[in-house]
N, CA, C and O of each residue as an XYZ file, in Angstrom:
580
protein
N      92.920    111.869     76.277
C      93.979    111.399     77.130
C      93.408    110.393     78.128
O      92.253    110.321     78.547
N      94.247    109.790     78.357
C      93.664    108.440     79.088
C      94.123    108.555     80.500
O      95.258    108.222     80.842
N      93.115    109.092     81.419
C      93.641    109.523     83.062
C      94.336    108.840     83.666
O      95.291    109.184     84.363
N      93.742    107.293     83.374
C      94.225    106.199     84.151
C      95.476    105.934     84.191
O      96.205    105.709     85.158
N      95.769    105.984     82.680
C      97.355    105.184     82.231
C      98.696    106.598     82.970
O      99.832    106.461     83.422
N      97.761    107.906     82.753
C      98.875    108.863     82.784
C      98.914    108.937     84.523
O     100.002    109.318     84.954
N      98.008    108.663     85.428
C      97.964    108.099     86.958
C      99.029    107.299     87.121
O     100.016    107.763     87.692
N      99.028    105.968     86.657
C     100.058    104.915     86.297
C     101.644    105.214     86.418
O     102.627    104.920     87.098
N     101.196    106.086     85.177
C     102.972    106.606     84.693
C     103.438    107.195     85.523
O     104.610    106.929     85.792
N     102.730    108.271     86.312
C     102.968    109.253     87.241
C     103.682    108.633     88.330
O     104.856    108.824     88.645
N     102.637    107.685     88.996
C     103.172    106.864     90.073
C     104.503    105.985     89.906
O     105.449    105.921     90.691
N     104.335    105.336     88.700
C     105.870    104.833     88.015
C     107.115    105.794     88.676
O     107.791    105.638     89.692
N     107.111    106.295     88.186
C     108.421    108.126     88.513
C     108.470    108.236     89.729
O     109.541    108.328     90.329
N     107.062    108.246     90.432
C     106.778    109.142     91.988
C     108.259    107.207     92.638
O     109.337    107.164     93.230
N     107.494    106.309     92.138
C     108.229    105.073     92.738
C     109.632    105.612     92.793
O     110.098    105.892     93.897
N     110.591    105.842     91.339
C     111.539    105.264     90.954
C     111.952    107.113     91.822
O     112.677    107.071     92.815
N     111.730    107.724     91.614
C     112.341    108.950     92.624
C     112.788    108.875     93.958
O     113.784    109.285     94.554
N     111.435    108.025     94.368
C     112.000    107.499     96.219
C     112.891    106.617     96.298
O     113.831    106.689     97.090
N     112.641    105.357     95.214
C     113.602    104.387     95.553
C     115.276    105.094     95.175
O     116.307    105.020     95.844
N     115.096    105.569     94.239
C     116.413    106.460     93.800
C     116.852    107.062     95.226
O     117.952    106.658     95.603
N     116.153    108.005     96.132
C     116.693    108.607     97.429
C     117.277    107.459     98.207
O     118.426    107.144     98.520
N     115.866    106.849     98.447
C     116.256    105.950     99.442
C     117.818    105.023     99.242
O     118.664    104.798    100.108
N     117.815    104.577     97.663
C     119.346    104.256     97.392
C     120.164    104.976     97.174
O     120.614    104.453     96.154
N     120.919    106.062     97.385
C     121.877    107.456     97.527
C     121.430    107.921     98.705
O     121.591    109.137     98.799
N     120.637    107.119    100.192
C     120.616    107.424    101.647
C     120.211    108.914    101.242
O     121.190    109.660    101.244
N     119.307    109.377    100.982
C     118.962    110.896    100.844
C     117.455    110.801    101.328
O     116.897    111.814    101.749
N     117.024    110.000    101.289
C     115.774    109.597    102.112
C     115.194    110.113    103.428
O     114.272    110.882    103.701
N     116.263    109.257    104.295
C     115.655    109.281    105.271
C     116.559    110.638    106.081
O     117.724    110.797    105.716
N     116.110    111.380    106.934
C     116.309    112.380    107.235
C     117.414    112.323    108.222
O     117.774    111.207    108.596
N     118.047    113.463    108.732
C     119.513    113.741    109.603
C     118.905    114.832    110.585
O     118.556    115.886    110.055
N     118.737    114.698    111.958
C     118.438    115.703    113.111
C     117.006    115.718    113.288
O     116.098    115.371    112.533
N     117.009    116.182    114.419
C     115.757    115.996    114.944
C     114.624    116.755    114.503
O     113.510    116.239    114.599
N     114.776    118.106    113.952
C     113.856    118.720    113.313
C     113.288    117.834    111.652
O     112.224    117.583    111.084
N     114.187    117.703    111.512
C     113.940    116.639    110.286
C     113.050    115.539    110.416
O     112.030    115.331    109.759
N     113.580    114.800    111.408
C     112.986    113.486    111.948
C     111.246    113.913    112.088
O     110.247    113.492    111.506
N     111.432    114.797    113.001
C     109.738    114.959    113.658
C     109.415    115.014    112.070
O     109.005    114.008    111.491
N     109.568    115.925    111.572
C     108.894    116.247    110.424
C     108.102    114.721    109.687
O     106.920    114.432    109.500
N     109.388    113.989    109.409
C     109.203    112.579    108.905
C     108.030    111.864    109.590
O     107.063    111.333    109.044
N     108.352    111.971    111.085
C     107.593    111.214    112.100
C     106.152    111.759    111.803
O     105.322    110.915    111.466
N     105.737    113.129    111.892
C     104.514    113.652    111.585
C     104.086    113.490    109.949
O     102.916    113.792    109.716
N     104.612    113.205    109.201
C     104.452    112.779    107.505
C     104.232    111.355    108.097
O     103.078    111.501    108.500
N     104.603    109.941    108.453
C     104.119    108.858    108.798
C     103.059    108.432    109.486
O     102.466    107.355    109.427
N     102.846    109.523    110.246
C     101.182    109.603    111.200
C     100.514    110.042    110.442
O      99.394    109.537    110.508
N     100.647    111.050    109.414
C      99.746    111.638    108.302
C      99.135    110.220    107.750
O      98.023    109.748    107.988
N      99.961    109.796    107.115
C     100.018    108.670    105.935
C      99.227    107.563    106.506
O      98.376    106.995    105.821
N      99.521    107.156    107.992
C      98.682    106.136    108.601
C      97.027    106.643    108.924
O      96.009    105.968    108.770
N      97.132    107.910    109.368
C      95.562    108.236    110.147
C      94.386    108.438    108.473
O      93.172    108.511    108.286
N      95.721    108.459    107.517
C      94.672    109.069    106.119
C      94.529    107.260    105.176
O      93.867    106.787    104.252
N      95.052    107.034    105.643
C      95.295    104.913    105.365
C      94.059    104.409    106.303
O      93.370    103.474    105.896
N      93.851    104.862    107.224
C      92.915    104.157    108.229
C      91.834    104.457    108.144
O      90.878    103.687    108.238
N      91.776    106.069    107.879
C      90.022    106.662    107.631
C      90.012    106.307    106.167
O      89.236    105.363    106.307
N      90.234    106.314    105.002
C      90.326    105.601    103.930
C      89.612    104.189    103.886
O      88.471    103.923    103.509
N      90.772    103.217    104.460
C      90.593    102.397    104.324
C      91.201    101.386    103.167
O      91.993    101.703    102.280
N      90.573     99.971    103.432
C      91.807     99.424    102.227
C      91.658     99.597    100.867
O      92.344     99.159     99.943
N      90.577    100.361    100.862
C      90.118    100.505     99.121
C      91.582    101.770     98.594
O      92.166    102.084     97.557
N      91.602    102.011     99.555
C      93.089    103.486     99.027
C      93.846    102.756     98.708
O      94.463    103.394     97.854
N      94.647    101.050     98.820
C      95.522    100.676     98.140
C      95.358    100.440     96.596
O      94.957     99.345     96.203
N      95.643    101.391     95.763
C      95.430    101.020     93.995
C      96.483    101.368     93.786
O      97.105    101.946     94.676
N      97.225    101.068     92.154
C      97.840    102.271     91.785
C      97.214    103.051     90.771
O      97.361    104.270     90.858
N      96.560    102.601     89.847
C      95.590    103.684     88.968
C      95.121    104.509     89.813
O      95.187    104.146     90.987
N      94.555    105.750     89.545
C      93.655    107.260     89.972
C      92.136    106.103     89.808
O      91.761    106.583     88.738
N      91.571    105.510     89.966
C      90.033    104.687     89.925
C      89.457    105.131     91.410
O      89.993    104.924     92.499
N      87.955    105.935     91.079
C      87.983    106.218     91.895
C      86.908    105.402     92.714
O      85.768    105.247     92.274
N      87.354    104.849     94.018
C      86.500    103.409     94.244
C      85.264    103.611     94.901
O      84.959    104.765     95.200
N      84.491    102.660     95.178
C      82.839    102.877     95.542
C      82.873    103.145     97.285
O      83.724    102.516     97.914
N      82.301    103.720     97.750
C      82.244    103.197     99.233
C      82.117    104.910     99.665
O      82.424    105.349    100.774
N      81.647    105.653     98.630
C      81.608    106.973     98.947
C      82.481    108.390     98.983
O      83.651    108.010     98.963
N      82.471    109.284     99.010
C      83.696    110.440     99.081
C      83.937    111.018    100.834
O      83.385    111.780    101.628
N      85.286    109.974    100.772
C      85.773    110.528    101.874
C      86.003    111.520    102.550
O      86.974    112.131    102.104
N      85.482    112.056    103.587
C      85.545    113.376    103.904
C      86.083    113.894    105.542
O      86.106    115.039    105.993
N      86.438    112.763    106.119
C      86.673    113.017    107.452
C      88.172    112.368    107.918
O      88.910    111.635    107.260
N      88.290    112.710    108.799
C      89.656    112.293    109.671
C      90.541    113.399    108.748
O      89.883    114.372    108.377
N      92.005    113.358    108.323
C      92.596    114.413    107.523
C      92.076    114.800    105.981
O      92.645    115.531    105.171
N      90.888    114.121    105.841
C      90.314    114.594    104.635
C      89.623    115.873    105.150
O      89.586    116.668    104.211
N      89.174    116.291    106.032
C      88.440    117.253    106.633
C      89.577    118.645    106.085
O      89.086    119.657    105.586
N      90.828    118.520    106.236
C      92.097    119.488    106.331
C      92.439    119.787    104.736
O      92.519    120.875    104.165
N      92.611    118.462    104.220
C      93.062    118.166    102.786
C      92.583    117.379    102.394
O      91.959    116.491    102.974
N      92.829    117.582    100.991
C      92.125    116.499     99.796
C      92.685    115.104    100.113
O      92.250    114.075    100.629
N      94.169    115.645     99.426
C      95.358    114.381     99.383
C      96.364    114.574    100.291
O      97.546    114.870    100.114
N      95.439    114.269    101.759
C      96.747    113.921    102.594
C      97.619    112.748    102.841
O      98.505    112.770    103.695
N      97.341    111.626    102.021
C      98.645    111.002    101.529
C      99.826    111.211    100.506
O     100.817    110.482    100.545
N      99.705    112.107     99.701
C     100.323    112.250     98.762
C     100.968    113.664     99.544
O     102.075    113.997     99.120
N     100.215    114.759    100.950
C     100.846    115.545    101.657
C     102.201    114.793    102.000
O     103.358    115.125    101.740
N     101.552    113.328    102.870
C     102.626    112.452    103.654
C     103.861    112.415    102.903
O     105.004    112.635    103.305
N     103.427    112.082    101.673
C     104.792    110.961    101.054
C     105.885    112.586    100.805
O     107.101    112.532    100.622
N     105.212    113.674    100.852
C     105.652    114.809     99.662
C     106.407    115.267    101.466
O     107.541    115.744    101.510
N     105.806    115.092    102.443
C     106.797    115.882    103.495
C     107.823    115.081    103.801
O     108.923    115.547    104.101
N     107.546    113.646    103.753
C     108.659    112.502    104.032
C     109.570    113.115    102.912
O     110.424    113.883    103.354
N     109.565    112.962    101.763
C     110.305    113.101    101.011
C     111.705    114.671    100.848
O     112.840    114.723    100.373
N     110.744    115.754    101.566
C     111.110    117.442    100.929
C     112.125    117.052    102.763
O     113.027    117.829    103.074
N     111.861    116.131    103.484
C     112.415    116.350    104.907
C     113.612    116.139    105.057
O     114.522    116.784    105.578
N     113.484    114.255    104.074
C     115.091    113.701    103.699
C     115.314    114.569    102.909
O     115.645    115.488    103.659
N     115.354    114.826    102.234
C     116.298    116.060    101.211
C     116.513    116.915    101.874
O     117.735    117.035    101.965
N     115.884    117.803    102.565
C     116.528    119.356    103.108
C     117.537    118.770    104.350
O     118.338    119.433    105.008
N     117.316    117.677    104.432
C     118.192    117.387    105.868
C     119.690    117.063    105.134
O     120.732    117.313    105.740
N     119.692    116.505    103.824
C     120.977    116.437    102.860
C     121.437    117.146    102.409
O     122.628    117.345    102.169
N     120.206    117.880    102.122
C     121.224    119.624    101.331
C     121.782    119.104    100.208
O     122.827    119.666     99.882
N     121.102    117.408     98.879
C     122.317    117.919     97.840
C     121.123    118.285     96.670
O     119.894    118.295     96.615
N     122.261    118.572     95.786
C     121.568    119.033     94.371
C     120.663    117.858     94.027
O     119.437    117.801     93.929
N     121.603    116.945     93.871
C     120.689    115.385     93.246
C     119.449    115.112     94.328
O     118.344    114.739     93.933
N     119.585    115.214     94.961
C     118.026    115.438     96.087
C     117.250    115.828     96.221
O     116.276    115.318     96.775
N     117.382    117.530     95.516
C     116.788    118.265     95.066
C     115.925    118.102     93.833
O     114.712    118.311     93.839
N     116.408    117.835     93.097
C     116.277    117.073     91.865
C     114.968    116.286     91.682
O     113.931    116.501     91.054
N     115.536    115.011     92.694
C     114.871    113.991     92.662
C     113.630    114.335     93.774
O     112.711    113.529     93.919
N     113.668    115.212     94.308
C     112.555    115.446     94.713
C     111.278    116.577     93.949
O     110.085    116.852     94.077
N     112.114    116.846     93.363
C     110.914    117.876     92.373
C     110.421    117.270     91.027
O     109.761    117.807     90.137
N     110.921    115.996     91.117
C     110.764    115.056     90.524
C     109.605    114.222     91.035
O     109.132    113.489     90.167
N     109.135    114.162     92.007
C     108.513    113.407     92.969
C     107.552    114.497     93.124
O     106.543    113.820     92.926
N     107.205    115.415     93.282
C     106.588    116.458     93.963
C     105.694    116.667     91.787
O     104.518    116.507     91.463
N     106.308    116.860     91.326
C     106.031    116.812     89.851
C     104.793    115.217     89.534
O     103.581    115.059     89.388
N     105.602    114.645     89.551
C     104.816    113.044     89.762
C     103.324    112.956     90.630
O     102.349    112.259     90.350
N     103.493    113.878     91.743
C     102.303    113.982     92.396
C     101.174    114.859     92.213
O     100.066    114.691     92.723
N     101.537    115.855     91.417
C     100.450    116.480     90.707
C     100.319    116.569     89.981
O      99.647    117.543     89.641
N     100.886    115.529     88.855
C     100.033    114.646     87.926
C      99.169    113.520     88.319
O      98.282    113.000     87.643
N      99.463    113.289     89.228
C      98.661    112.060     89.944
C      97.739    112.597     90.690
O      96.947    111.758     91.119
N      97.493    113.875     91.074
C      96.749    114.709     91.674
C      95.813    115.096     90.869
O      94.653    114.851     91.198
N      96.084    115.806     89.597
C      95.053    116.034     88.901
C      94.521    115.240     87.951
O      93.657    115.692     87.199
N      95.017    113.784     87.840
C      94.085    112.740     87.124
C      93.844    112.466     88.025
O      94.663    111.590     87.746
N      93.528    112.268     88.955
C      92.362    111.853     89.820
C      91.553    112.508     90.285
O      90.428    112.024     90.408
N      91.860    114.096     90.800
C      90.931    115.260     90.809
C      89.436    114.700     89.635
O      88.264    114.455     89.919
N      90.185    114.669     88.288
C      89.227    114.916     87.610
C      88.406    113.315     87.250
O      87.370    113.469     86.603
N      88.637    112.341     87.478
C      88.413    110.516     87.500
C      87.613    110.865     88.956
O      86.623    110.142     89.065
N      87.762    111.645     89.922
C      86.739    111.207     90.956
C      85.471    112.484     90.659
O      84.324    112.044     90.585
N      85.629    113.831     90.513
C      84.806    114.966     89.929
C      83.778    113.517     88.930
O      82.619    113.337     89.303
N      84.123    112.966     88.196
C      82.992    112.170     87.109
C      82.446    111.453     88.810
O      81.899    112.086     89.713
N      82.699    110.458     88.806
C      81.901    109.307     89.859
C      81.189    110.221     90.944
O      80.075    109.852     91.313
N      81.791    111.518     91.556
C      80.975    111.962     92.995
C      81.189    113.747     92.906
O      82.004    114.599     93.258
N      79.491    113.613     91.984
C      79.411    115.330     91.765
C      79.624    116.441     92.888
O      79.690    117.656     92.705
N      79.737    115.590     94.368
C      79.637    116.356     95.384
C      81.296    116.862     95.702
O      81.686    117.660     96.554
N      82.006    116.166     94.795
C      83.472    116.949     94.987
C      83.570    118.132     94.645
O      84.530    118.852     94.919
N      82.720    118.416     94.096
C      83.744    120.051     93.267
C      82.852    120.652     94.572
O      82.680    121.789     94.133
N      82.148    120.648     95.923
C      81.475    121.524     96.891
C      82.906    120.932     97.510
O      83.772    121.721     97.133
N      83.303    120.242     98.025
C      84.382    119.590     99.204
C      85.543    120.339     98.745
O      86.277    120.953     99.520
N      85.778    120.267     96.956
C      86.798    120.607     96.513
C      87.394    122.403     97.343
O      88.366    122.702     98.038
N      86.159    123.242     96.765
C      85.873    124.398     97.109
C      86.032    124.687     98.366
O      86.569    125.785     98.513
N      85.751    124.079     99.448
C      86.091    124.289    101.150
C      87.134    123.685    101.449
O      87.416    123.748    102.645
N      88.242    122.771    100.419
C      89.555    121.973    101.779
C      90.091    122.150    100.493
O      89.639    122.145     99.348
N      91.386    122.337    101.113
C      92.717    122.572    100.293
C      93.224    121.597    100.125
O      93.028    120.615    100.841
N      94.401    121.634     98.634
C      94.156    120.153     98.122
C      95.866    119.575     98.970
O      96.053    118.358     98.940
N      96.366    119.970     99.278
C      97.583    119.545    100.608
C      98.002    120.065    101.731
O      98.256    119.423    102.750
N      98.123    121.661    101.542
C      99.049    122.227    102.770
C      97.470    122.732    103.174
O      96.862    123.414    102.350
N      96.821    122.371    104.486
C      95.289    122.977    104.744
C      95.990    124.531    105.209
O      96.941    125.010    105.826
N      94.908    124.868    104.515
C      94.537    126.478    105.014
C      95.356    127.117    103.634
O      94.961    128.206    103.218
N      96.596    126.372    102.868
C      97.029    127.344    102.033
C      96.955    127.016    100.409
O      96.821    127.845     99.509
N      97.086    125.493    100.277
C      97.504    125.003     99.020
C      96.586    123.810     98.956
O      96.615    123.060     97.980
């Protein structure tokens, strides 16, 4: 199986799921508990963009040179961007309450751990020191998942 292409595809879906919310306004969230939520999923996404860096913009799972990231919200979680996009996403939906939201978000949440575990295993080859990091930080919700 070819990690890369099925990374690809994954992200394909993870796209067409959000843009799907975002066009049926199911996106973006309703009340303030919602909001923060969103607001704290966008600070996620930026502080894990910044300690990263610009090599995190790909869309293939390739896993790039410059070392295995391990600090700022990598310290908490593996993939705390893919946390971000997955709380932005579960926030607008529960704040809509519909079926099709639902849907399209387990759709999205599906998409991401396929994209999770081709790259788990595309970065395990390049930096043997993951499967020790792997073993101490949880791969989204820290402390549980």
């Amino acid at each position: 199986m070819d990690l890369k292409r099925v990374s690809l595809a994954a992200t394909s879906v993870l796209v067409v799921a959000v843009v799907s919310l975002l066009l049926l306004r199911l996106l973006f969230a309703h009340g303030p508990v919602w909001i923060a939520l969103q607001a704290a999923a966008a600070a996620l996404m930026l502080w894990a963009r910044l300690t990263f860096g610009a090599r995190s913009f790909h869309a293939g799972a390739n896993p790039t040179a410059g070392g295995l990231v391990t600090s700022g919200p990598y310290r908490f979680v593996r993939h705390p961007i893919y946390a971000a996009v997955l709380l932005f996403v579960w926030s607008g939906v529960a704040s809509h309450a519909t079926l099709l939201g639902v849907l399209l978000a387990i759709v999205a949440t599906a998409a991401v751990a396929v994209r999770i575990g081709s790259e788990e295993r595309l970065v395990v080859a390049s930096y043997p020191e993951y499967a020790d990091y792997a073993r101490r930080t949880r791969r989204i919700i820290p402390f549980v998942l």
